[in-house]
Residue frames as a rotation matrix with the C-alpha (Angstrom) as fourth column:
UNK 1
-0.606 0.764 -0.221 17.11
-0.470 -0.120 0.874 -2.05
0.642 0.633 0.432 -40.18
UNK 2
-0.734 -0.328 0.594 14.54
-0.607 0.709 -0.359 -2.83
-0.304 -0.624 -0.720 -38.29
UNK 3
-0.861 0.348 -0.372 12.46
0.158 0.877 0.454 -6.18
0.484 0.333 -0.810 -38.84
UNK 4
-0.186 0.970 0.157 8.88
-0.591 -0.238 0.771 -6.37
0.785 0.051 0.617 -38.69
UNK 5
-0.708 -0.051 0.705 7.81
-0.627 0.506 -0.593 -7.77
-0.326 -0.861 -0.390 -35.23
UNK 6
-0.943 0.173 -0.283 6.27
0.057 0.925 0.375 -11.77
0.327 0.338 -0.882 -35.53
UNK 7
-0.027 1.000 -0.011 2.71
-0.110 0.008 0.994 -12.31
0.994 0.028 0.109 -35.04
UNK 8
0.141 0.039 -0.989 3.75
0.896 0.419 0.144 -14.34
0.420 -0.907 0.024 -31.49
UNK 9
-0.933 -0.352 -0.078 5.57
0.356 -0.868 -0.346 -10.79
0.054 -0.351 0.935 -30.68
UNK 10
-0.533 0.719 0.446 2.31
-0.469 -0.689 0.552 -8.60
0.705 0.085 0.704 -31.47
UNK 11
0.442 0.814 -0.377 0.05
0.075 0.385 0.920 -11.32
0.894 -0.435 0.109 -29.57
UNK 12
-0.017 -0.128 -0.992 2.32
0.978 0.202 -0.043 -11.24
0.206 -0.971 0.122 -26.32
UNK 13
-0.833 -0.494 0.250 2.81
0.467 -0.869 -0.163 -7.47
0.298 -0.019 0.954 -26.41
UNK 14
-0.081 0.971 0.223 -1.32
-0.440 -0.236 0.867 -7.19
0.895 -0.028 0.446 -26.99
UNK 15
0.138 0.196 -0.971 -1.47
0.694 0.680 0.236 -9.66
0.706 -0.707 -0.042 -23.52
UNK 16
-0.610 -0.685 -0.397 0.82
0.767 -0.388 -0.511 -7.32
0.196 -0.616 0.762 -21.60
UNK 17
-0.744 0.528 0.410 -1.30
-0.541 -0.836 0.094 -4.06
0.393 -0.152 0.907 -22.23
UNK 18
0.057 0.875 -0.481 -4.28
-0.047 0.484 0.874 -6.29
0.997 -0.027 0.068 -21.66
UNK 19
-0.374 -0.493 -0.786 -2.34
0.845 0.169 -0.508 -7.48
0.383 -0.854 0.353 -18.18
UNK 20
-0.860 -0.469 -0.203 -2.21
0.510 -0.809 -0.291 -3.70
-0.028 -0.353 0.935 -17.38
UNK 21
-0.690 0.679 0.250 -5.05
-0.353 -0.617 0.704 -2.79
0.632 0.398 0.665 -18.63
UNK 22
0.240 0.690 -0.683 -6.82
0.127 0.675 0.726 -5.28
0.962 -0.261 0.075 -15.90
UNK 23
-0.436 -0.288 -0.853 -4.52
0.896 -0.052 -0.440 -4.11
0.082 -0.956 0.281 -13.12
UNK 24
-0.892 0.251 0.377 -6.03
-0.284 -0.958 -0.034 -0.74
0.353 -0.138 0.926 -13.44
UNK 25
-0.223 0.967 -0.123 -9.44
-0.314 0.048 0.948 -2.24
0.923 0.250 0.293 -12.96
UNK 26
0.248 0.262 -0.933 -8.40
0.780 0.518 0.352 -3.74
0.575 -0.815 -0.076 -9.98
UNK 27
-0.443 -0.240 0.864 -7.16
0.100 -0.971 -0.219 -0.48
0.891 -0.011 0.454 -8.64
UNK 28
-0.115 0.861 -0.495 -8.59
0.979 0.012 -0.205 1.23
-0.171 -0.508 -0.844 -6.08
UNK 29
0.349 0.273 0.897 -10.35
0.899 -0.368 -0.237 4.07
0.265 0.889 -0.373 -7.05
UNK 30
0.482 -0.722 -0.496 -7.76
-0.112 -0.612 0.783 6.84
-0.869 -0.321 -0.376 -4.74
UNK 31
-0.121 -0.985 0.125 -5.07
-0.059 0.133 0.989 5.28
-0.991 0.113 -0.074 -6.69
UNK 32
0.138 0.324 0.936 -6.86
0.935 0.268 -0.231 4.92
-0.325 0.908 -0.266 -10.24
UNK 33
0.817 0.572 -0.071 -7.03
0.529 -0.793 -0.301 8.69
-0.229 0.209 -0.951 -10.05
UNK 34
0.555 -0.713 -0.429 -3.49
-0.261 -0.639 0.724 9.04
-0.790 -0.290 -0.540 -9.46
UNK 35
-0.119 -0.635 0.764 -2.48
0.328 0.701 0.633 7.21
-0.937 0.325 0.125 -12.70
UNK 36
-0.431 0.081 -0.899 -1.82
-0.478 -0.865 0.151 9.33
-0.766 0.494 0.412 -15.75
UNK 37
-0.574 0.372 0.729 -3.98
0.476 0.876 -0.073 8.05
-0.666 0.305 -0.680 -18.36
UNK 38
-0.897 0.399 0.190 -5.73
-0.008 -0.445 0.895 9.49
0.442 0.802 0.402 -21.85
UNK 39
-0.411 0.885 0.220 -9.78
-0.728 -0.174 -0.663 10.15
-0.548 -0.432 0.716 -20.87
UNK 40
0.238 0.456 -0.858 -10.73
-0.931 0.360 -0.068 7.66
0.278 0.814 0.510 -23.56
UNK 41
-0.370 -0.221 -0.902 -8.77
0.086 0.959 -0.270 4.65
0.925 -0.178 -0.336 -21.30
UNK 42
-0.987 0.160 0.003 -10.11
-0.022 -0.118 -0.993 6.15
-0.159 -0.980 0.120 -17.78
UNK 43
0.101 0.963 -0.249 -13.92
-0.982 0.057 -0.178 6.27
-0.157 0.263 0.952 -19.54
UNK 44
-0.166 -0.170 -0.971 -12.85
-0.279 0.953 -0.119 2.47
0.946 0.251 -0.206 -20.86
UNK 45
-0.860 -0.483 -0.163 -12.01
-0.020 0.352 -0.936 1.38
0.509 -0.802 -0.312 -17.22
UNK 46
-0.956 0.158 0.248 -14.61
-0.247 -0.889 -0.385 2.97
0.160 -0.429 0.889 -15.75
UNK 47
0.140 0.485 -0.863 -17.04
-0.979 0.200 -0.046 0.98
0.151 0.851 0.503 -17.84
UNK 48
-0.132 -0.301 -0.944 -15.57
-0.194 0.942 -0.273 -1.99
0.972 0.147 -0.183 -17.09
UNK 49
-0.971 0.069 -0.228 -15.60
0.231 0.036 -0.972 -1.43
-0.059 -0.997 -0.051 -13.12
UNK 50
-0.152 0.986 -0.064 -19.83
-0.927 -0.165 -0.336 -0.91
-0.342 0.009 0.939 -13.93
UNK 51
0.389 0.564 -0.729 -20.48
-0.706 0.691 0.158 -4.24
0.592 0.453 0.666 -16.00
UNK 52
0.080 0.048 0.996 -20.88
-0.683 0.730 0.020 -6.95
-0.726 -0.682 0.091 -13.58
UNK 53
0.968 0.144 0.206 -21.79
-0.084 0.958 -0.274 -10.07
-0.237 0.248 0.939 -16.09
UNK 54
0.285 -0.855 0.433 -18.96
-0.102 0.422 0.901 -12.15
-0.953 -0.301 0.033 -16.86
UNK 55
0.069 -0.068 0.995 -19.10
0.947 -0.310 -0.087 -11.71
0.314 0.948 0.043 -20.82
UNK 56
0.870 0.302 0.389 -19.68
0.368 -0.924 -0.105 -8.16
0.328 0.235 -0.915 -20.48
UNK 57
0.917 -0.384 0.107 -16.78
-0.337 -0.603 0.723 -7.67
-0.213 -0.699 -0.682 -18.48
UNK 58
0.184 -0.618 0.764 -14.64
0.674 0.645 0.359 -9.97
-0.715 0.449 0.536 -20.66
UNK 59
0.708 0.576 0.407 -15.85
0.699 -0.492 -0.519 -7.62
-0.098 0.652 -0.752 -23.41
UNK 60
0.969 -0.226 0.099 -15.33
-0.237 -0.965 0.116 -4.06
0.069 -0.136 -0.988 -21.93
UNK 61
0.471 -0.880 0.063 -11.36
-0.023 0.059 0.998 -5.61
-0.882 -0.471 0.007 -20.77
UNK 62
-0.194 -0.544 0.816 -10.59
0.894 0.245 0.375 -6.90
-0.404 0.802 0.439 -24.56
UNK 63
0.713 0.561 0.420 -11.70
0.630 -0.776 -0.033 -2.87
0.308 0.289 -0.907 -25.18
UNK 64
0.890 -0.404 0.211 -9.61
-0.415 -0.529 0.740 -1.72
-0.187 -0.746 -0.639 -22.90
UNK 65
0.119 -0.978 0.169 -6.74
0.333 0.200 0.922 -3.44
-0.935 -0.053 0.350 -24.52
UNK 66
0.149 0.003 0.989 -7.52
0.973 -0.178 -0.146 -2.19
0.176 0.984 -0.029 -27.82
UNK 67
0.978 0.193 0.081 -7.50
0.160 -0.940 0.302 1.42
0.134 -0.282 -0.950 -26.08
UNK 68
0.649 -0.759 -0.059 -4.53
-0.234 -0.272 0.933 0.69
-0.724 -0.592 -0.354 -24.76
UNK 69
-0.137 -0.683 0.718 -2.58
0.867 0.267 0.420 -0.83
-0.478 0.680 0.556 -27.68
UNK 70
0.585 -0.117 0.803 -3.31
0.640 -0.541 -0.546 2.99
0.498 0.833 -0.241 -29.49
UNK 71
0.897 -0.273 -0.349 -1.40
0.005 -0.781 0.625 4.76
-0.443 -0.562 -0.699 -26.97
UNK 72
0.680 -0.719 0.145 1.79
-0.569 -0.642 -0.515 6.17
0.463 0.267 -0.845 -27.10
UNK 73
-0.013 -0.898 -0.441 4.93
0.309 0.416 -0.855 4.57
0.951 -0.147 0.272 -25.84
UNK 74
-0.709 -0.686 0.161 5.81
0.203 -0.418 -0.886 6.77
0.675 -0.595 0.436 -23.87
UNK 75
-0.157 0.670 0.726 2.06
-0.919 -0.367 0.140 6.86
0.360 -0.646 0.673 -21.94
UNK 76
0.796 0.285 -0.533 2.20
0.024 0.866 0.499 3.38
0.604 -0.410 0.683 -21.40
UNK 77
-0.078 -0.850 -0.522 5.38
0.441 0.440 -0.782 3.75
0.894 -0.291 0.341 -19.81
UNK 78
-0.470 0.179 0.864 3.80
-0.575 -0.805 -0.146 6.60
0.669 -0.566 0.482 -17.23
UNK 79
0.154 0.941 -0.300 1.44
-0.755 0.308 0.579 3.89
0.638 0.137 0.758 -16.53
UNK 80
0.379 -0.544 -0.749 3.60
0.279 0.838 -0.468 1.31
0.882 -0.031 0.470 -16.06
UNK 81
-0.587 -0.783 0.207 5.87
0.079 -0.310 -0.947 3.49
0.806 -0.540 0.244 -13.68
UNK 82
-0.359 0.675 0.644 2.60
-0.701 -0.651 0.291 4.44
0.616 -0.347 0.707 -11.69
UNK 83
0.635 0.766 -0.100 1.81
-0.560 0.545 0.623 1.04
0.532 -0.340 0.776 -11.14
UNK 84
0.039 -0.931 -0.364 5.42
0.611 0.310 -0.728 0.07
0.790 -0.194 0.581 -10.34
UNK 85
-0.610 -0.043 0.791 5.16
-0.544 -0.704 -0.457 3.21
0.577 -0.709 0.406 -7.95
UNK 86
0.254 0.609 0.752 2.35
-0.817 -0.281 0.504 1.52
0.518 -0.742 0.426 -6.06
UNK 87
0.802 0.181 -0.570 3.64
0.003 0.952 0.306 -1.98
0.598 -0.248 0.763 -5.61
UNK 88
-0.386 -0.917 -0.102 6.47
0.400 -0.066 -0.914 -0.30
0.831 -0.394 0.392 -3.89
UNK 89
-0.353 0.096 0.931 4.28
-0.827 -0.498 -0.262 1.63
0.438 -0.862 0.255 -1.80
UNK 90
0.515 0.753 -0.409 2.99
-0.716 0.641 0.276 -1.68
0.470 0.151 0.870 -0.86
UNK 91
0.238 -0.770 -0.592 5.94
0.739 0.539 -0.404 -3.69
0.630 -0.341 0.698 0.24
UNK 92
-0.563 -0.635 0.529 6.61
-0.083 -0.593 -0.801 -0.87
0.822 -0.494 0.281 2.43
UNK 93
0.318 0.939 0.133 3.34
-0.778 0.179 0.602 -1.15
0.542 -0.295 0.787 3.84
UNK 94
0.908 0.266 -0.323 3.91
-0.079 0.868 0.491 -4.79
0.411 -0.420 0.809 4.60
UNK 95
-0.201 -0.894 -0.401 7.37
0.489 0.263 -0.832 -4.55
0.849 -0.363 0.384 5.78
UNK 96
-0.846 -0.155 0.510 6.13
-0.326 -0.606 -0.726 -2.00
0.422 -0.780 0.462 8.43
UNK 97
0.570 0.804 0.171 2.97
-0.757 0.433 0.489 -4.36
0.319 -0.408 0.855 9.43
UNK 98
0.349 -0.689 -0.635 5.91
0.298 0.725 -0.621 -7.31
0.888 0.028 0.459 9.45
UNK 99
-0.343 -0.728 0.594 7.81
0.030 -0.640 -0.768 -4.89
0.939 -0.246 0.242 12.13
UNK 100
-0.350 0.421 0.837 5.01
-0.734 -0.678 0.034 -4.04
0.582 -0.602 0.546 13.77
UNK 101
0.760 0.545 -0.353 3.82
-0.453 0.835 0.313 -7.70
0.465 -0.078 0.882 14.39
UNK 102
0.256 -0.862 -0.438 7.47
0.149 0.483 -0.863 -8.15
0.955 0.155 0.252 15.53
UNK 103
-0.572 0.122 0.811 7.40
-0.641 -0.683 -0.350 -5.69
0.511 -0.720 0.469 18.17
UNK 104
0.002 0.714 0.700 4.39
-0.924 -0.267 0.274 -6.96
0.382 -0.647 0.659 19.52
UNK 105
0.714 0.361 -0.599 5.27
-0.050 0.881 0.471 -10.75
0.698 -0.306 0.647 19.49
UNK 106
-0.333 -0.865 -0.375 8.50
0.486 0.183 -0.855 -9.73
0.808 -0.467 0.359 21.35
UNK 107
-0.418 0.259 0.871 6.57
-0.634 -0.770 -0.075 -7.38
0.651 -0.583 0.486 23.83
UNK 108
0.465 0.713 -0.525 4.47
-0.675 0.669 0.311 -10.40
0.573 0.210 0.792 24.57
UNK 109
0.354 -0.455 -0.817 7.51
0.411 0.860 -0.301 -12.80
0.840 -0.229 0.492 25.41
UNK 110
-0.238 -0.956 -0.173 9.75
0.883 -0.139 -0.448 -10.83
0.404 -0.259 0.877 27.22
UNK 111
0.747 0.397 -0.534 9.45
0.625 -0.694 0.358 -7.98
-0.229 -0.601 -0.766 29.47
UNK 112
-0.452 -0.740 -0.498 13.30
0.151 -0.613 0.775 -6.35
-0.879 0.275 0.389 28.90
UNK 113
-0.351 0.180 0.919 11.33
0.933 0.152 0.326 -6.22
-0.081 0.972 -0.222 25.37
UNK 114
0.843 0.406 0.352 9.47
0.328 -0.908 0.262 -2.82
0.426 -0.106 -0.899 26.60
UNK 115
0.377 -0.793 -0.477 12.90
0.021 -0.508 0.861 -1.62
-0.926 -0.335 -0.175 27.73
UNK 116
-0.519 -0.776 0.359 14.22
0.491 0.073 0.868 -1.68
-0.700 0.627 0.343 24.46
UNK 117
-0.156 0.554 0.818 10.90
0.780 -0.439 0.446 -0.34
0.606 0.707 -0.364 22.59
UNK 118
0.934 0.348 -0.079 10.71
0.352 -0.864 0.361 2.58
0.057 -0.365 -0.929 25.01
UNK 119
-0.125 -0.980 -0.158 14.54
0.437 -0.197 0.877 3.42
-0.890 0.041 0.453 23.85
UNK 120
-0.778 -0.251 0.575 13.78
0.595 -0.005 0.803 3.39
-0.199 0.968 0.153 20.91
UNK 121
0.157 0.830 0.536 9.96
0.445 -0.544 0.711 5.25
0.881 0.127 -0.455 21.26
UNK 122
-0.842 -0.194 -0.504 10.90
0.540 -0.313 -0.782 7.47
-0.006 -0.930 0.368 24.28
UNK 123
-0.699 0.711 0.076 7.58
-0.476 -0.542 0.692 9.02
0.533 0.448 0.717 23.31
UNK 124
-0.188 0.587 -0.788 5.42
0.171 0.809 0.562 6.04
0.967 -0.030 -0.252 24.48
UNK 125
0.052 0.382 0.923 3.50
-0.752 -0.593 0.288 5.93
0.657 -0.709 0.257 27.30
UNK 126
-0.655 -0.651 -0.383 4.82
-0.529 0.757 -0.383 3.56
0.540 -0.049 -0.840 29.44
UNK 127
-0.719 0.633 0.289 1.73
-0.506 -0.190 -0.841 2.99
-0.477 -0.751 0.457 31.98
UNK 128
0.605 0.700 -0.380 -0.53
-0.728 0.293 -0.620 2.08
-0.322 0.652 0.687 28.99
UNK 129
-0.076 -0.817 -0.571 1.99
-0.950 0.233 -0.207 0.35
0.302 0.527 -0.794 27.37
UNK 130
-0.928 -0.372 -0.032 2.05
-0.323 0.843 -0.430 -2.14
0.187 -0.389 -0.902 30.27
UNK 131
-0.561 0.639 0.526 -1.02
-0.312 0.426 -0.850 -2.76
-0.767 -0.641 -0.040 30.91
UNK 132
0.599 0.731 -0.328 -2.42
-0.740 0.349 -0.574 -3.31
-0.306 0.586 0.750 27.75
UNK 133
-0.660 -0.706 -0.257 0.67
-0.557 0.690 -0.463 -6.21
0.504 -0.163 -0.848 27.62
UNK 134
-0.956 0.048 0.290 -0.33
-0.250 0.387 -0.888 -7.47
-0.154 -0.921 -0.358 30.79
UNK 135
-0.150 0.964 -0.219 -3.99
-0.665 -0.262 -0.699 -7.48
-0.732 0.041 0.681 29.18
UNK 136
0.286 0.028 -0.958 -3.13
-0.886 0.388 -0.253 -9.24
0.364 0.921 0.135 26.28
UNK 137
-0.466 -0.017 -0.885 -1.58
-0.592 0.749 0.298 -11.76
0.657 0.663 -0.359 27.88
UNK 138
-0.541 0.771 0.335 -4.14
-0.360 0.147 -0.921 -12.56
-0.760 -0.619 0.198 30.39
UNK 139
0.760 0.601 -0.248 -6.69
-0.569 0.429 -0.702 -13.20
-0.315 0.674 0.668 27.29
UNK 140
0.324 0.398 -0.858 -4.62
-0.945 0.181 -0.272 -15.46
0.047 0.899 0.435 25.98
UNK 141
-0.865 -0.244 0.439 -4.06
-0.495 0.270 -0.826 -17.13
0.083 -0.931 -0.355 28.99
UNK 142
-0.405 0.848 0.341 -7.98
-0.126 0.317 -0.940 -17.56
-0.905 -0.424 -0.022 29.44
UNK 143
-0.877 0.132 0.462 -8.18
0.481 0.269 0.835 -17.76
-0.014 0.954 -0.299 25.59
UNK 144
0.271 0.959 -0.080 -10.40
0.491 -0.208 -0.846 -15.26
-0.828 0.190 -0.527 25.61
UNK 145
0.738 0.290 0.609 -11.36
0.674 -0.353 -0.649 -13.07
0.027 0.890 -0.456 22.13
UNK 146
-0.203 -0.979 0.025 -7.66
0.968 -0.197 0.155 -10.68
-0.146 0.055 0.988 21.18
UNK 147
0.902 0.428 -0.057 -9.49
0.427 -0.867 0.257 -7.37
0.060 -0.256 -0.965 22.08
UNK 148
0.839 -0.495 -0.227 -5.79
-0.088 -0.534 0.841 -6.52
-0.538 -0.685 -0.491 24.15
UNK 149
0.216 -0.657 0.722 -3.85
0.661 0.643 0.388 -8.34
-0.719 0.393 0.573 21.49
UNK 150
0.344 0.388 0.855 -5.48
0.875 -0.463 -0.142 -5.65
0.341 0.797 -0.498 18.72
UNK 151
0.929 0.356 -0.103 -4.84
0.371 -0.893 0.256 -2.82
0.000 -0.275 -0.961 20.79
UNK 152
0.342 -0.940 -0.009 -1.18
0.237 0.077 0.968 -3.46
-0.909 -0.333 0.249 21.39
UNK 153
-0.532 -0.389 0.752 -0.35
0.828 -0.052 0.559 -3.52
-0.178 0.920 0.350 17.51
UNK 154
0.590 0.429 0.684 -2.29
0.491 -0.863 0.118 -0.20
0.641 0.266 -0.720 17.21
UNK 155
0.434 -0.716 -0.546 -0.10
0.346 -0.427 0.835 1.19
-0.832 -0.552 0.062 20.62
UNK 156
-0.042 -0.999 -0.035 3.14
0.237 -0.044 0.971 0.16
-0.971 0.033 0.238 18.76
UNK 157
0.116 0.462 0.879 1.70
0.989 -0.137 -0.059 1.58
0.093 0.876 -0.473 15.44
UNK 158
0.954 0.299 0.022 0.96
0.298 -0.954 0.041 4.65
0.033 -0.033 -0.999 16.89
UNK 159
0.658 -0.735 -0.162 4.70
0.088 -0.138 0.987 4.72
-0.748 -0.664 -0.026 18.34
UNK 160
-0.257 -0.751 0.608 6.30
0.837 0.141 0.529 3.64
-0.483 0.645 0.592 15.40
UNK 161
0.302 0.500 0.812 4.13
0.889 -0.456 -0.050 6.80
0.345 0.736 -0.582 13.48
UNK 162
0.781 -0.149 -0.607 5.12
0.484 -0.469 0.738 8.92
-0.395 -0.870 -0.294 16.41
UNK 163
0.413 -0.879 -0.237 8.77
-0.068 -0.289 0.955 8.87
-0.908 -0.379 -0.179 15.67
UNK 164
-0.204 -0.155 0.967 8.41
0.974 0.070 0.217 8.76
-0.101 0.985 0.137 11.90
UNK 165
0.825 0.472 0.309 6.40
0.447 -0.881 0.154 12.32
0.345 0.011 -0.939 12.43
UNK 166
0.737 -0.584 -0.340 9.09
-0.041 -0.541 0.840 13.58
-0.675 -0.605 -0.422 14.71
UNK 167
-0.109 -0.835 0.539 11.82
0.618 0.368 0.695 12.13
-0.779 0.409 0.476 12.08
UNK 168
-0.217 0.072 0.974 10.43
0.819 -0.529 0.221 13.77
0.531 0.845 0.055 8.94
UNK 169
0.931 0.363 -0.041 9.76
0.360 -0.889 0.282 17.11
0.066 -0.278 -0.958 11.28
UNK 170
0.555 -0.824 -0.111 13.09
0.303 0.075 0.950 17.31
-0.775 -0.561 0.291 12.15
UNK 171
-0.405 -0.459 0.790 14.24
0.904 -0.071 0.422 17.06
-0.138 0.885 0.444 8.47
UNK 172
0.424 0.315 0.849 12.51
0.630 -0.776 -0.026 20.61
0.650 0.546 -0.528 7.60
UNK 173
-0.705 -0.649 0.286 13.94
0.383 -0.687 -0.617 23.67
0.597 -0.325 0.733 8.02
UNK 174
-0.627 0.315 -0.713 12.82
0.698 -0.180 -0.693 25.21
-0.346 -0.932 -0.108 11.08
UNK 175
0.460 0.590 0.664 10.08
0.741 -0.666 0.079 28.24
0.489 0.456 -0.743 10.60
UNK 176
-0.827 -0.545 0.137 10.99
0.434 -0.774 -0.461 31.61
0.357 -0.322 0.877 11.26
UNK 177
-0.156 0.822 -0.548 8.61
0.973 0.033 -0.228 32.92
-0.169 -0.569 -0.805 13.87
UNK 178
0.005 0.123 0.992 7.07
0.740 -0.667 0.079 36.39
0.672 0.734 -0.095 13.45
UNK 179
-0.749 -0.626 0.218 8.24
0.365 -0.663 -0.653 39.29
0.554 -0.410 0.725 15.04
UNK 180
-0.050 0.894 -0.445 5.40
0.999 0.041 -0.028 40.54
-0.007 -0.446 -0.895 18.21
């Protein structure tokens, strides 16, 4: 049997959607679009991402949990998963800025360091490669502004994208070319 749920239950449950109902707002509005949602919460939101004052926008949010407490189960869970979907795409994100910042402080120290990232990126142009090094650390040598510093982590960006393109090409089946 089951037991009616306690007032404390109903008031944290009403928080949670609230919770959720505020991460959507913070959104951005690529990813708002991509998040299944009734038209009656995406008009709610919507609304809320227009009202600037700080009541008004207190308002429209305690709205926007009342929207959200009539859904369905099973649409808050879509939600949920959606927003769980981006905070993963996220941590990937930052693990591959993390990487990329690795690369570049080891490029930096060490010279055998571009022997190992041009194993690994045989793609890379090795010419550029060094000299925007050698650039970088000259400025920061003379402490000048990290113009050569910026470029490098865009290089080894590109590189690392390079051989992510070439990786996920690989994985598809080849086309079949058309007969001449």
């Amino acid at each position: 049997m089951d037991e009616p749920k306690s007032k404390s239950q109903k008031k944290r449950d009403m928080t949670a959607l609230q919770a959720i109902g505020a991460e959507l707002e913070a959104l951005p509005k690529d990813r708002l679009t991509r998040v299944p949602m009734p038209e009656a919460l995406a008009d709610a939101i919507h609304e809320a991402r227009r009202t600037t004052s700080h009541e008004g926008k207190r308002r429209q949010m305690q709205f926007v949990g009342k929207v959200m407490r009539g859904l369905e189960d099973d649409e808050v869970d879509a939600i949920r998963g959606a927003l769980e979907g981006f905070k993963g795409t996220s941590k990937a994100e930052t693990a591959r800025m993390h990487l990329i910042e690795r690369w570049r402080e080891l490029l930096l120290a060490d010279d055998a360091a571009l022997t190992r990232f041009l194993g690994e990126h045989p793609g890379s142009d090795v010419q550029t490669l060094r000299n925007i090094i050698r650039s970088a650390r000259r400025e920061k040598e003379q402490a000048k502004p990290p113009r050569y510093f910026r470029e490098l982590f865009q290089a080894i960006k590109t590189a690392l994208e390079a051989k992510d393109g070439a990786a996920a090409a690989s994985e598809q089946p080849p086309t079949p070319e058309p007969d001449a």
